[in-house]
N, C-alpha and C positions, 0 to 999 in steps of 0.2 A: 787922384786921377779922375779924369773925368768920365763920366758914365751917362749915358744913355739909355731911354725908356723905349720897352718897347712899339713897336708903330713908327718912331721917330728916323726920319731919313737922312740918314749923311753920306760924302761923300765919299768912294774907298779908293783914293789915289795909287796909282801902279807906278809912279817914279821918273815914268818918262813922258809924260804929260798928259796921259791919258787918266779917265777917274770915270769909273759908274754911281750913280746913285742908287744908291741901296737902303733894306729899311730894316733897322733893328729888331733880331726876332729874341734875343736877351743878349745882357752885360753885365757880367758878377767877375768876382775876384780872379774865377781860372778861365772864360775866355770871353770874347765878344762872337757872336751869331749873328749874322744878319743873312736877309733873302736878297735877291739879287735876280731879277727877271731875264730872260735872255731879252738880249739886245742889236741891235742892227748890226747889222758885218761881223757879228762875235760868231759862235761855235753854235748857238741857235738853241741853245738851251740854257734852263733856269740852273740858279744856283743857290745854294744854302751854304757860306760859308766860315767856317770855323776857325777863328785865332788865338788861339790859346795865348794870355799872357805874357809879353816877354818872347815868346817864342820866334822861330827861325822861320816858320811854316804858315801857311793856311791852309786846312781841308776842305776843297769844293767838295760838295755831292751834289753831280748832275743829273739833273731830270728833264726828262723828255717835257716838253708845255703844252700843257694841255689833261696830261694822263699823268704824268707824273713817274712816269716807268723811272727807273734808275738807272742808268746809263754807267756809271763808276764812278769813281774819286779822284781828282787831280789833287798831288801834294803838290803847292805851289811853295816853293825856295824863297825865300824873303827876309829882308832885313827882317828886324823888329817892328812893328807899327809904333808910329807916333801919332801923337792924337791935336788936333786942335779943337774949336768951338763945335765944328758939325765936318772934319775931318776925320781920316785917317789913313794915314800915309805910309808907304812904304817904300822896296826899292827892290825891284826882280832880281833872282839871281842865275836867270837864266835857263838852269835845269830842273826839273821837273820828274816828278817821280808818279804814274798815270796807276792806277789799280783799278782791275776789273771785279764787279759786284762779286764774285769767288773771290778779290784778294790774293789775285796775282797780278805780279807789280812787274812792271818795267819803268828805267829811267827815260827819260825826253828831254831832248835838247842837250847832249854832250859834243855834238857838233859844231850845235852853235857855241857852248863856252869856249868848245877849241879856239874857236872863231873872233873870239871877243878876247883870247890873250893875244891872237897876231896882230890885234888891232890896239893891243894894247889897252883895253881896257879892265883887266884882269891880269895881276901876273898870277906866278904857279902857288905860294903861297894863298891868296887867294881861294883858287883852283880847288886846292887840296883841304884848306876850309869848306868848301860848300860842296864838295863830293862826300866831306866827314858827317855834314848836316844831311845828306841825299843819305848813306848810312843808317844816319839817328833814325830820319823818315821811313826806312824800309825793317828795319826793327819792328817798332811804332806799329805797322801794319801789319808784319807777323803776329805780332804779341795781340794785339785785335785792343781791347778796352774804349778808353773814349779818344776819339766819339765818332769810332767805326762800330762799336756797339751800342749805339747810344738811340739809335731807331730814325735818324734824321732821311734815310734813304725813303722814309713815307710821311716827310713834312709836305703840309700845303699850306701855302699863306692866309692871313689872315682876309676874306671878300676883300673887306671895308683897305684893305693897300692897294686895291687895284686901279 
């Protein structure tokens, strides 16, 4: 698999054509890390986020720019990432599981997957897949370990990426 150093920027594709350029903050066998600065028209804050492996998910931990306060965790829903030369791609799944720095979770965005089976782009199958994966997510956060313990809620990037 291909791996990347940290410093190094790629790009992290969201499937529907959109992609941030982000800078690797590690790559080892259980996830990839990268920083991810807030961006024009986005939510206006920085992101460190976490993909575990194979995984279904990625964990933002938002912070305020500037101060770095932490703002909470979006679990984002997602295929798997695939990788290319200075990619990594993936494919939203719509629903979203938001937890606040306490680690109270609520889901986001079941309206819109409602939304996306009348359009047909989801059937219930599907559905019932990635409410199973929103599940795994909300466990995951209970159970706390990594890498909502893992101390990322007080990273700052490296100067020399700015």
């Amino acid at each position: 698999m291909q791996r990347w150093e940290p410093g190094e920027q790629v790009s992290w594709e969201h499937g529907d054509g959109s992609a941030d350029l982000v800078t690797v903050v590690r790559d080892d066998d259980e996830s990839l890390v990268v920083w991810a600065p807030a961006r024009e028209g986005g939510d206006g804050l920085d992101s460190v986020r976490i993909h575990p492996v194979n995984g279904w998910w990625s964990v933002w931990v938002l912070l305020e720019p500037g101060t770095g306060t932490h703002r909470g965790y979006l679990v984002d829903l997602t295929d798997p990432h695939t990788r290319g030369d200075h990619t990594t791609s993936t494919r939203d799944r719509v629903l979203d599981v938001w937890v606040e720095p306490d680690r109270t979770h609520e889901r986001r965005g079941a309206e819109d997957l409602e939304r996306a089976v009348r359009e047909g782009r989801y059937n219930r199958d599907e559905v019932e897949l990635i409410t199973g994966i929103a599940s795994m997510a909300e466990a995951a956060v209970d159970e706390g370990g990594t890498p909502f313990d893992d101390g990322w809620e007080t990273f700052r990037p490296d100067p020399a990426w700015a």
